[in-house]
Backbone and ligand atoms as CSV (ligand in chain L), in Angstrom:
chain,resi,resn,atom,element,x,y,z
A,1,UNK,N,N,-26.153,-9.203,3.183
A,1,UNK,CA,C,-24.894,-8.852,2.514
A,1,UNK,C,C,-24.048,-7.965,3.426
A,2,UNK,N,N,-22.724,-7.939,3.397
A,2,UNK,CA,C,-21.868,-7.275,4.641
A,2,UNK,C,C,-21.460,-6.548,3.430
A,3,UNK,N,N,-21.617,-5.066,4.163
A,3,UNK,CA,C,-21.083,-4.038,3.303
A,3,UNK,C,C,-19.916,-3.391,4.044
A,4,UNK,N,N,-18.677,-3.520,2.831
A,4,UNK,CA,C,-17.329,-2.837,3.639
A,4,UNK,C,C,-17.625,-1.338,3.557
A,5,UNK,N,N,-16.948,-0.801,4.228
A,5,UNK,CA,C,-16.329,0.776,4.694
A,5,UNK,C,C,-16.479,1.133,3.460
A,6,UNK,N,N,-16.585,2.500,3.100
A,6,UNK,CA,C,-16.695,3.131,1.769
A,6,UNK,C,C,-15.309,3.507,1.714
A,7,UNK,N,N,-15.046,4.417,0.840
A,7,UNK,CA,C,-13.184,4.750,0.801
A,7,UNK,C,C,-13.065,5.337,1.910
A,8,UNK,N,N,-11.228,4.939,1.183
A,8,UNK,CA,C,-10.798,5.550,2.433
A,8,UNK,C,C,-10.065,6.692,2.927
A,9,UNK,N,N,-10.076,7.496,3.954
A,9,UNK,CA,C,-9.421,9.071,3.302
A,9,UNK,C,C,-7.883,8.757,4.314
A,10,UNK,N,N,-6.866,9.434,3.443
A,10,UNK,CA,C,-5.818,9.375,3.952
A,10,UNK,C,C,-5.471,10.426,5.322
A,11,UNK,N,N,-4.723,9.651,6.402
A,11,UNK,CA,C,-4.948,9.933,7.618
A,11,UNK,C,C,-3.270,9.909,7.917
A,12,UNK,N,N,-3.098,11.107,9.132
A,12,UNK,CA,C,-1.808,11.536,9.537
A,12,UNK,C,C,-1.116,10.288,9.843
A,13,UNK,N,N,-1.951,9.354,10.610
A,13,UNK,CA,C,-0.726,8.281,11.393
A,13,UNK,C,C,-0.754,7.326,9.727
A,14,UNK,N,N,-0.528,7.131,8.492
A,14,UNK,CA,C,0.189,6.602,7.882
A,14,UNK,C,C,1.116,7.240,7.347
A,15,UNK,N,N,1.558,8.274,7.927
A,15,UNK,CA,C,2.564,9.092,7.458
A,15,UNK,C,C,3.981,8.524,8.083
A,16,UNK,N,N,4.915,8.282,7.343
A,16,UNK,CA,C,6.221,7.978,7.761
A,16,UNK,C,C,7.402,8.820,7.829
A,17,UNK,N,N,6.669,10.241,6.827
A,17,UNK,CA,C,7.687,10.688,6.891
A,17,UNK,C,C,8.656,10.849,6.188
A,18,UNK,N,N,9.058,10.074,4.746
A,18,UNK,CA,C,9.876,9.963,3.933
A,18,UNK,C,C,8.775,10.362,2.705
A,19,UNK,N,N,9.191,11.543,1.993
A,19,UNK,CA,C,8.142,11.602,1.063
A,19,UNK,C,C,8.176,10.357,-0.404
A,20,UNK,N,N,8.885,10.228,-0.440
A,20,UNK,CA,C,8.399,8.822,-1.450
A,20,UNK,C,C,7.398,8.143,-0.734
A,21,UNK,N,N,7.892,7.621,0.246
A,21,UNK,CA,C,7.057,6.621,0.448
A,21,UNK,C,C,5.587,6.820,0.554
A,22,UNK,N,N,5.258,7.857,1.500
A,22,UNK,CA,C,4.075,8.656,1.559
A,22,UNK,C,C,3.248,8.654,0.658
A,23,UNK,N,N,4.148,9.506,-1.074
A,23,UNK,CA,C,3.441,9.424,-1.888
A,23,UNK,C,C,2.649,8.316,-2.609
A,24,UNK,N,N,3.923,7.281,-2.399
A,24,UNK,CA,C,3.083,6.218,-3.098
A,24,UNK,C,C,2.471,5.903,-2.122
A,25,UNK,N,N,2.124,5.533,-0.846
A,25,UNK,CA,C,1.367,5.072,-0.309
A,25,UNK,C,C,-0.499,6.102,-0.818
A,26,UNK,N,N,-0.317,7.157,-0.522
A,26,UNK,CA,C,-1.870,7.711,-0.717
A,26,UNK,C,C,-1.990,7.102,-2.229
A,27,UNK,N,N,-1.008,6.911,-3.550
A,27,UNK,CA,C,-1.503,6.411,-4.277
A,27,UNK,C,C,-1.915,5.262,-4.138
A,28,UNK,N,N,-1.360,4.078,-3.498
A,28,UNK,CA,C,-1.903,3.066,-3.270
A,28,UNK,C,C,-3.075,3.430,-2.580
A,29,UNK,N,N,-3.209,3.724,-2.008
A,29,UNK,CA,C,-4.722,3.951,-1.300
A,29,UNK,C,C,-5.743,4.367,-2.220
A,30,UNK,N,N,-5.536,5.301,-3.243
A,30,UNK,CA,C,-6.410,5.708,-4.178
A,30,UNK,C,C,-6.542,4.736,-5.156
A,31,UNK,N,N,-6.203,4.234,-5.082
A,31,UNK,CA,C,-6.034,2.717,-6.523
A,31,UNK,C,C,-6.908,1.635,-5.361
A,32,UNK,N,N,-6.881,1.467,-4.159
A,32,UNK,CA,C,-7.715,0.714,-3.257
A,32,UNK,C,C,-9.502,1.356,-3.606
A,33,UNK,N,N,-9.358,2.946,-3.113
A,33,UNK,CA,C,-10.430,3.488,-3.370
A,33,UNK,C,C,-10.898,3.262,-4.952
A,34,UNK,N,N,-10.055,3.259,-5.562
A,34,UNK,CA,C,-11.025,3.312,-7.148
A,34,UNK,C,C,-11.509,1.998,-7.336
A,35,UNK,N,N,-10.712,0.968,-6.722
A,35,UNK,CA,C,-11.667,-0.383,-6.752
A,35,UNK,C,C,-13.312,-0.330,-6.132
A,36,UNK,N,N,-13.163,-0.136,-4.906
A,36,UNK,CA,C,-14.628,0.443,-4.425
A,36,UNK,C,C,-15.066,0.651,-5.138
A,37,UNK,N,N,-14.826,2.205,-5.733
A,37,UNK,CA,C,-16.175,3.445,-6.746
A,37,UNK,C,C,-16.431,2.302,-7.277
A,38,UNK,N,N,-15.340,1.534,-8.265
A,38,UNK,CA,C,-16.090,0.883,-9.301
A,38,UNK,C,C,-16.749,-0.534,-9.323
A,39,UNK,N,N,-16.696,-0.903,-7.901
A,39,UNK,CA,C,-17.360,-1.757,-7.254
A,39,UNK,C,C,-19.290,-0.677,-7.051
A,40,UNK,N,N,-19.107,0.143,-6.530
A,40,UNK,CA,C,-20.380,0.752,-6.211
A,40,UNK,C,C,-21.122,1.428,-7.362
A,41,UNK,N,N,-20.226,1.330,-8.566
A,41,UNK,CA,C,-21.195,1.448,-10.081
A,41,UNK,C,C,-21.518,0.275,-10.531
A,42,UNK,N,N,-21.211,-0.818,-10.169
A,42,UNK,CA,C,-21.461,-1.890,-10.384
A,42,UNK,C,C,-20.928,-2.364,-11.952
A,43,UNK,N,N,-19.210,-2.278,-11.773
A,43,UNK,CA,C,-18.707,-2.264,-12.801
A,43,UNK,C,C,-18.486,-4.217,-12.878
A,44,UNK,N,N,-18.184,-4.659,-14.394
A,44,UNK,CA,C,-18.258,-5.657,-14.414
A,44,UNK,C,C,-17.364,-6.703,-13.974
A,45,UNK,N,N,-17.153,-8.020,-13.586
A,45,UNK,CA,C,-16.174,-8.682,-13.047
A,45,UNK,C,C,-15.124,-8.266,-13.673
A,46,UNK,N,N,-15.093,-8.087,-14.915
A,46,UNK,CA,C,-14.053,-8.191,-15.362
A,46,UNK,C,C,-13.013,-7.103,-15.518
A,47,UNK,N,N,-13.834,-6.067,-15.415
A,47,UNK,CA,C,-13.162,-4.651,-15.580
A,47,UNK,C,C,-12.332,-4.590,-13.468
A,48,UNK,N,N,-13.366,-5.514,-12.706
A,48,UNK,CA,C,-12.989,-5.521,-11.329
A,48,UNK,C,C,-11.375,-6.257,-11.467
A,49,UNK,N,N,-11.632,-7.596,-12.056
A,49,UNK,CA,C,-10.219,-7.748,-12.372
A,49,UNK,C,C,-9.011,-7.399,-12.888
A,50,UNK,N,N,-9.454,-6.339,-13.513
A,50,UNK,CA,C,-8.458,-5.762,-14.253
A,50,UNK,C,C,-7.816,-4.885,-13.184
A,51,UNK,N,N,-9.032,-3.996,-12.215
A,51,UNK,CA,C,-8.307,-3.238,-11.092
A,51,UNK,C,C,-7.194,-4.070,-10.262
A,52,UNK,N,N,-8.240,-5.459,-9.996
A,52,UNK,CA,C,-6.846,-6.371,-8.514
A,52,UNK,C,C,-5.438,-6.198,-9.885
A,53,UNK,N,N,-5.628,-6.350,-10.666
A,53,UNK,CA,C,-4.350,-6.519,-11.717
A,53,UNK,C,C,-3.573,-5.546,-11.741
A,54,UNK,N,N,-3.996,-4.201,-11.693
A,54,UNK,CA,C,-3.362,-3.010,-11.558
A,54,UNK,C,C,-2.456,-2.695,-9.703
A,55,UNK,N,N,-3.275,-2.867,-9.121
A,55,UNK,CA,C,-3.212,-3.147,-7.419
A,55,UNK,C,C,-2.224,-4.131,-7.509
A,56,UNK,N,N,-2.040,-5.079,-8.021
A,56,UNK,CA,C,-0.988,-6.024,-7.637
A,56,UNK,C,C,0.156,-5.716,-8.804
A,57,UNK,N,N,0.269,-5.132,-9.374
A,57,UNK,CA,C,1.350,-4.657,-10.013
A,57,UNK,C,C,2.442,-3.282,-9.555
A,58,UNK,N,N,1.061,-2.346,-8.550
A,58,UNK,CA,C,1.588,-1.871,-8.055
A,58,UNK,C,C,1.824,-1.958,-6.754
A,59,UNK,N,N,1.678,-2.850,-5.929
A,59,UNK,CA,C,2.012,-3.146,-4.642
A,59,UNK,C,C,3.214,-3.243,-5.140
A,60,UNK,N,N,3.531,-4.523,-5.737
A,60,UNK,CA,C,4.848,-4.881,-6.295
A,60,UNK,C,C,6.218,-4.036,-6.648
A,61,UNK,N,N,5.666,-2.584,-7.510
A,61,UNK,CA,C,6.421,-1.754,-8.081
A,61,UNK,C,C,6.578,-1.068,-6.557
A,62,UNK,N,N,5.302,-0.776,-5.652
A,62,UNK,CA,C,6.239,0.280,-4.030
A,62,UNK,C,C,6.379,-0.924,-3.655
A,63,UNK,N,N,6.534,-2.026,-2.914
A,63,UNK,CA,C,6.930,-3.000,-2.674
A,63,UNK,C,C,8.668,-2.637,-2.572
A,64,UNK,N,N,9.289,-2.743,-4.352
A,64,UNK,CA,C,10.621,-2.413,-4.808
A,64,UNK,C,C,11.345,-1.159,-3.981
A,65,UNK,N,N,10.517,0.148,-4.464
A,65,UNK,CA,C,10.662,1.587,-4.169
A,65,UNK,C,C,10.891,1.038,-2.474
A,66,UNK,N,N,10.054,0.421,-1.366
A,66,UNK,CA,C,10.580,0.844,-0.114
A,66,UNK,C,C,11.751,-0.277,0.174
A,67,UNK,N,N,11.490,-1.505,-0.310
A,67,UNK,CA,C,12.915,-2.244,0.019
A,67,UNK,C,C,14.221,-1.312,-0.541
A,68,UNK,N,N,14.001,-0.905,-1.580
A,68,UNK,CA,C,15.048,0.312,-2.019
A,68,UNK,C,C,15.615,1.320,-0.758
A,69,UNK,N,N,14.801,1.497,-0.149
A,69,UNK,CA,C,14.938,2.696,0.803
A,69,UNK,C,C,15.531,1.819,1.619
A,70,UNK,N,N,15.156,0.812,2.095
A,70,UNK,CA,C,15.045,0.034,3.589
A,70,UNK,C,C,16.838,-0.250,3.326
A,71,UNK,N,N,17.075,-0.815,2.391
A,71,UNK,CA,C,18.578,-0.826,1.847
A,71,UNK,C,C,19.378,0.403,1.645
A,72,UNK,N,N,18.786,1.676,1.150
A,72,UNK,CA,C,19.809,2.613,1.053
A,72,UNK,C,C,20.657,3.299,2.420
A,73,UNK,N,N,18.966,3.147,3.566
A,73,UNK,CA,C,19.586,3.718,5.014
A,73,UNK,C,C,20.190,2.561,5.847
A,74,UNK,N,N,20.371,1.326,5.320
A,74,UNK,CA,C,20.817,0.155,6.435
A,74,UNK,C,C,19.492,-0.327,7.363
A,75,UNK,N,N,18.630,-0.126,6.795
A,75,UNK,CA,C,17.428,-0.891,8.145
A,75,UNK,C,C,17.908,-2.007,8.492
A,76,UNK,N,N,17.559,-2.222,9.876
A,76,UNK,CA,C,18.030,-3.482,10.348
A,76,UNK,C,C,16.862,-4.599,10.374
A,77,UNK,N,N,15.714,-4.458,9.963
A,77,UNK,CA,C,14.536,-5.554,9.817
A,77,UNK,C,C,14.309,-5.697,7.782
A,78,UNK,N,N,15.237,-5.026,7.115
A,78,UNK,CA,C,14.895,-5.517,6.175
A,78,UNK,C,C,13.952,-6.822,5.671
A,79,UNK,N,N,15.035,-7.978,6.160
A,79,UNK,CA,C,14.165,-9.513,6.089
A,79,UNK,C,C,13.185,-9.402,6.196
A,80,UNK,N,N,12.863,-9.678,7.477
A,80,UNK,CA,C,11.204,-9.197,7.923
A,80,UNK,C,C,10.283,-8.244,7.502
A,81,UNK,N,N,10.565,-7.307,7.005
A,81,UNK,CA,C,9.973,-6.607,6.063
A,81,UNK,C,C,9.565,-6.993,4.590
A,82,UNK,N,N,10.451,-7.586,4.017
A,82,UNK,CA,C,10.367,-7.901,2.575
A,82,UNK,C,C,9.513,-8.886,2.566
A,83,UNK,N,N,9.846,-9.986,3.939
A,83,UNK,CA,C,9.426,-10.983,3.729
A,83,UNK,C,C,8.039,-10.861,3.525
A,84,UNK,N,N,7.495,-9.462,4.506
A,84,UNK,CA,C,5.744,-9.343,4.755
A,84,UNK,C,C,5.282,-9.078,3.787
A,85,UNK,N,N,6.126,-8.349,2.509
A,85,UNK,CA,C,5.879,-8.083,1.187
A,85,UNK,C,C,5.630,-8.996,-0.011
A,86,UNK,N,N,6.458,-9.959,0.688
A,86,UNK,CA,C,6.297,-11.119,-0.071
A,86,UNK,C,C,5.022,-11.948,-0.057
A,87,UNK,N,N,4.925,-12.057,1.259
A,87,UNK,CA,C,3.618,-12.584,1.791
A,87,UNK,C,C,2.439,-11.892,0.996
A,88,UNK,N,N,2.208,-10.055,1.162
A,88,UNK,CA,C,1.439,-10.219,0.805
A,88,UNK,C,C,0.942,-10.243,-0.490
A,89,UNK,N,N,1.801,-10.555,-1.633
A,89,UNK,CA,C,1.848,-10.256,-3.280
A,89,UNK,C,C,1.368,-11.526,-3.818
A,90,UNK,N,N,2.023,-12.703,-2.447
A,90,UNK,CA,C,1.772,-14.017,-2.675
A,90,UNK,C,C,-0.238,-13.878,-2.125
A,91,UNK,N,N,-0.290,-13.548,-1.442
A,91,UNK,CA,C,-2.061,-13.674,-0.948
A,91,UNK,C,C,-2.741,-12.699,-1.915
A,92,UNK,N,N,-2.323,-11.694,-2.688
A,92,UNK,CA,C,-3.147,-11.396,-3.272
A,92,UNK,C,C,-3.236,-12.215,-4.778
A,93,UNK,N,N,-1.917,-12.530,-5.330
A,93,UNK,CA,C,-2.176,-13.629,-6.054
A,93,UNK,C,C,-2.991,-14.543,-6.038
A,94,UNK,N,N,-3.300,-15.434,-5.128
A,94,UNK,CA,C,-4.169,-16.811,-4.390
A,94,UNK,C,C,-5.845,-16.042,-4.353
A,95,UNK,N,N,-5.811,-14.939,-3.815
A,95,UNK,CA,C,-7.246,-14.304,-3.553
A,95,UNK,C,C,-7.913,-14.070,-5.204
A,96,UNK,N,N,-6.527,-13.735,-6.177
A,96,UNK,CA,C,-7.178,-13.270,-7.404
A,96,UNK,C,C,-7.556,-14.262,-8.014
A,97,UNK,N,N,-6.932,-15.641,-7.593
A,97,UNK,CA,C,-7.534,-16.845,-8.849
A,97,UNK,C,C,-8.831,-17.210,-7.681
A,98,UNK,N,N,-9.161,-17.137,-6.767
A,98,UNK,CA,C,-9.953,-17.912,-5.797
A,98,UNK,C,C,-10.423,-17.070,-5.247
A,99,UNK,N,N,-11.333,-15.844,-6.304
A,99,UNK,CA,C,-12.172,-14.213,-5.307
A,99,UNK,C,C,-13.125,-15.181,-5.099
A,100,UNK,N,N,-13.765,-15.234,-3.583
A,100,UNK,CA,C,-14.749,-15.364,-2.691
A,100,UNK,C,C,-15.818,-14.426,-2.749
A,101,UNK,N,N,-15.473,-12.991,-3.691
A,101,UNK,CA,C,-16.178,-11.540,-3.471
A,101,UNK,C,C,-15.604,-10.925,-3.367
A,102,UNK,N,N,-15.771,-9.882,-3.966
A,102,UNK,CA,C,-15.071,-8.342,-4.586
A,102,UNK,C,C,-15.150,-7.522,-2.803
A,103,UNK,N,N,-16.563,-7.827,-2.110
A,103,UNK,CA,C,-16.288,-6.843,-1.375
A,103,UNK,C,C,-15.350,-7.592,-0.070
A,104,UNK,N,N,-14.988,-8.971,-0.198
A,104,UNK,CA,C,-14.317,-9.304,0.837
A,104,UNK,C,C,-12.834,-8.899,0.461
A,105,UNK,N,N,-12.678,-8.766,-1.005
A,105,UNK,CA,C,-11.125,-8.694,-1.028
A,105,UNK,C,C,-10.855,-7.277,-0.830
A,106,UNK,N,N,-11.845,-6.543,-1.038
A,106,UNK,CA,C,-11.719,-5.000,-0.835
A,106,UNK,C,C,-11.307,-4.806,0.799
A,107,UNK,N,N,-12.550,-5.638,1.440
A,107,UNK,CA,C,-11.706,-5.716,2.789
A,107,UNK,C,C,-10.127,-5.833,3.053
A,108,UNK,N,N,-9.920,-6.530,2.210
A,108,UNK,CA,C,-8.845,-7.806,2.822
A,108,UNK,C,C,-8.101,-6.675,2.464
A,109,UNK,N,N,-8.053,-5.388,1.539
A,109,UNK,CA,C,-7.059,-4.869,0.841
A,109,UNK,C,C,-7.107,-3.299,2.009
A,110,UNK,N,N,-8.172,-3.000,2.632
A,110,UNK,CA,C,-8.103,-2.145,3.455
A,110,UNK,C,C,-7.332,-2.374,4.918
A,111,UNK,N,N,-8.121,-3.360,5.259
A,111,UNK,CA,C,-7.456,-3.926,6.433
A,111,UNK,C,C,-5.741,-4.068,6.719
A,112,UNK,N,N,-5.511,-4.591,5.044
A,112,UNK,CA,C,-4.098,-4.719,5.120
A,112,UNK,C,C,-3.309,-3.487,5.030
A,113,UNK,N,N,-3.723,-2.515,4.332
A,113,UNK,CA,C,-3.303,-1.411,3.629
A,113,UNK,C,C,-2.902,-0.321,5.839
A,114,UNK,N,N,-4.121,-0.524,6.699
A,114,UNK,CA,C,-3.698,-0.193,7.548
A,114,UNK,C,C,-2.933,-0.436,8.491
A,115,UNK,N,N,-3.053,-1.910,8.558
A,115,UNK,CA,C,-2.225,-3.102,9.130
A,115,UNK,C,C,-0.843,-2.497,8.786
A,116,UNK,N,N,-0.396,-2.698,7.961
A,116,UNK,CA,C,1.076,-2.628,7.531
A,116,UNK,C,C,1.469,-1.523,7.021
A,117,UNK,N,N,0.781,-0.587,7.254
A,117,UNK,CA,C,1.588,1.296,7.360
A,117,UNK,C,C,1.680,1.418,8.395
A,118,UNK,N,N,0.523,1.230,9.203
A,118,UNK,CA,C,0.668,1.673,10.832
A,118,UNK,C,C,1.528,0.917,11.834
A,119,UNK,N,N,1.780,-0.675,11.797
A,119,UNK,CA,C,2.604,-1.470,12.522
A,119,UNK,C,C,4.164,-1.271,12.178
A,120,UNK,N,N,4.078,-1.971,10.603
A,120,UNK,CA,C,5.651,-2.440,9.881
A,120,UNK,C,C,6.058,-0.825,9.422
A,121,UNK,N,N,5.066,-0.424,8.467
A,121,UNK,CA,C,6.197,0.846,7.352
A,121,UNK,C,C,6.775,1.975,8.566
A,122,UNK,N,N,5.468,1.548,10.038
A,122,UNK,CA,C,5.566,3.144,10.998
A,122,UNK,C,C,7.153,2.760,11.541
A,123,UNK,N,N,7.748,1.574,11.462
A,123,UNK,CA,C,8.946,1.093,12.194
A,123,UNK,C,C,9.825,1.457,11.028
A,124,UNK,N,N,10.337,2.242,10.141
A,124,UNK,CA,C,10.691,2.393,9.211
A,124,UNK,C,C,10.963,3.949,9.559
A,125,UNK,N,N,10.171,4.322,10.258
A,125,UNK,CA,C,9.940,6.321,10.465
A,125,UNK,C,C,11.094,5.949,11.928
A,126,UNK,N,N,10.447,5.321,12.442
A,126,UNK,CA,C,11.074,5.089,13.473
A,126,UNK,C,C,12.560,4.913,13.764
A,127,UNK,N,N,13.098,4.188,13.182
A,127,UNK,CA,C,14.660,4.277,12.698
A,127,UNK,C,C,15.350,5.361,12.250
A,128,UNK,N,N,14.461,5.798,11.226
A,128,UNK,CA,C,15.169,7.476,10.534
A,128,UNK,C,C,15.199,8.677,11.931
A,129,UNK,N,N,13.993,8.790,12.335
A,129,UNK,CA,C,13.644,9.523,13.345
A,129,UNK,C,C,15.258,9.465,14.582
A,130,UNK,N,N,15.220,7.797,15.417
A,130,UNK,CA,C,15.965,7.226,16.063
A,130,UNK,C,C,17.385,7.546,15.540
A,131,UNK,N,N,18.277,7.474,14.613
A,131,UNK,CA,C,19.052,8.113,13.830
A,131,UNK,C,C,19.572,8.934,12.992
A,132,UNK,N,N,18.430,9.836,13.027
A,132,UNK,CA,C,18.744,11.188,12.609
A,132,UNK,C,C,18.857,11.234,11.169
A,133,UNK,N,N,18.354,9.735,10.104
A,133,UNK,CA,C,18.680,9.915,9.213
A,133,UNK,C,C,17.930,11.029,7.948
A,134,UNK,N,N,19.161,11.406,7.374
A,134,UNK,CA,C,18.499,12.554,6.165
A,134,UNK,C,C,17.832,11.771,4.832
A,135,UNK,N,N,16.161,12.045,5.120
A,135,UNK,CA,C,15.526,10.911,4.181
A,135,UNK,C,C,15.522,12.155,2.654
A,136,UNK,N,N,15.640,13.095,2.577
A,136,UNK,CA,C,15.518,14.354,2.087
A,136,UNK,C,C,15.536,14.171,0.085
A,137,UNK,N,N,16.606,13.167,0.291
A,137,UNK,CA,C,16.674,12.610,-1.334
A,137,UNK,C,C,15.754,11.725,-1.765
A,138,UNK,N,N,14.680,11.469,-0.806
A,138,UNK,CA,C,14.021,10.123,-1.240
A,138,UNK,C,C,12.734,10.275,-1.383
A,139,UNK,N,N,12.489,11.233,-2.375
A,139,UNK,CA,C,11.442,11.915,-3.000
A,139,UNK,C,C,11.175,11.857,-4.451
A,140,UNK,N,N,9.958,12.201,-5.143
A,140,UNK,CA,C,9.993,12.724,-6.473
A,140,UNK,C,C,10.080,14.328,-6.670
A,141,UNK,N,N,10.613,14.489,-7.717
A,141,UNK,CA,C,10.109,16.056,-8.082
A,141,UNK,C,C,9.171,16.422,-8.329
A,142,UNK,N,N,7.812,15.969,-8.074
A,142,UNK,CA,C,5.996,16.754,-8.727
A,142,UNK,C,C,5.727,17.322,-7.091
A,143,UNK,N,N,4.601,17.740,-7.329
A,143,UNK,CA,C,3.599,18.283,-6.526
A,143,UNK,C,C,2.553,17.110,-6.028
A,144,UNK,N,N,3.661,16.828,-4.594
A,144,UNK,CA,C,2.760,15.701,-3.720
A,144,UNK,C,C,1.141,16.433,-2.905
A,145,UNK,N,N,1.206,17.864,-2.974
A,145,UNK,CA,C,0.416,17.726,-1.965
A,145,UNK,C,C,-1.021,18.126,-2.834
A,146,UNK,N,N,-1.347,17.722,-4.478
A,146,UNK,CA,C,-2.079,18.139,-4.923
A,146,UNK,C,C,-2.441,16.706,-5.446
A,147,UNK,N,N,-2.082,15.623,-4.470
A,147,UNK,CA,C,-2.965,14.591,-4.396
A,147,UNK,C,C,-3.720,14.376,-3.348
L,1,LIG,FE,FE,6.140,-1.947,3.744
């Protein structure tokens, strides 16, 4: 049996820099991690499905939140961006009717989760950075750092 990575702890280089995004990203990550735990209690398929269900509702919802952004400052790769979003809402769809295994999609959901903060969202910091833009409004009002 191939056993994936245990969770995963949130690390400086997925930082972009814009605190929205940030935030939801460690939440997405913690909604990745709670699939695990409850993969390693040996929770039932079905309660597992209910997590990809939650995970793909909220990819979807930050999905919105950063095309939001990507549009408010003028990014110039929007397309290409959305499109990767698209892509991947569409593969996790396909993976959820056709799971192969909980711990491959857990993979599939880590792998990606680093893949595309560190390549695509880091080109996103990169622009603001490159233009000086003031990301300053594009936050919530709670207490991010007591996640
Ligand atoms: Fe993104």
């Amino acid at each position: 049996m191939i056993t994936s990575p245990s969770t995963l702890s949130w690390k400086e280089k997925y930082k972009i820099d814009v605190a929205r995004i940030d935030l939801e990203h460690k939440l997405f990550l913690r909604l990745i991690n709670s699939f695990k735990m409850a993969m390693n209690k040996g929770r039932s398929d079905d309660t597992l499905r209910r997590i990809i269900d939650e995970i793909e509702k909220y990819a979807s919802f930050h999905f919105a939140s950063e095309e939001n952004l990507m549009v408010a400052i003028n990014y110039p790769e929007y397309e290409e961006h959305s499109w990767r979003h698209k892509e991947l809402l569409e593969t996790l769809m396909q993976k959820k009717q056709s799971i192969s295994g909980f711990e491959n999609f857990h993979q599939f959901l880590v792998e990606w989760f680093i893949e595309h903060t560190t390549v695509e969202d880091i080109r996103i910091k990169h622009f603001v950075d490159d233009y000086n833009i003031d990301v300053k409004e594009f936050c919530y009002d709670i207490q991010e750092d007591t996640l």
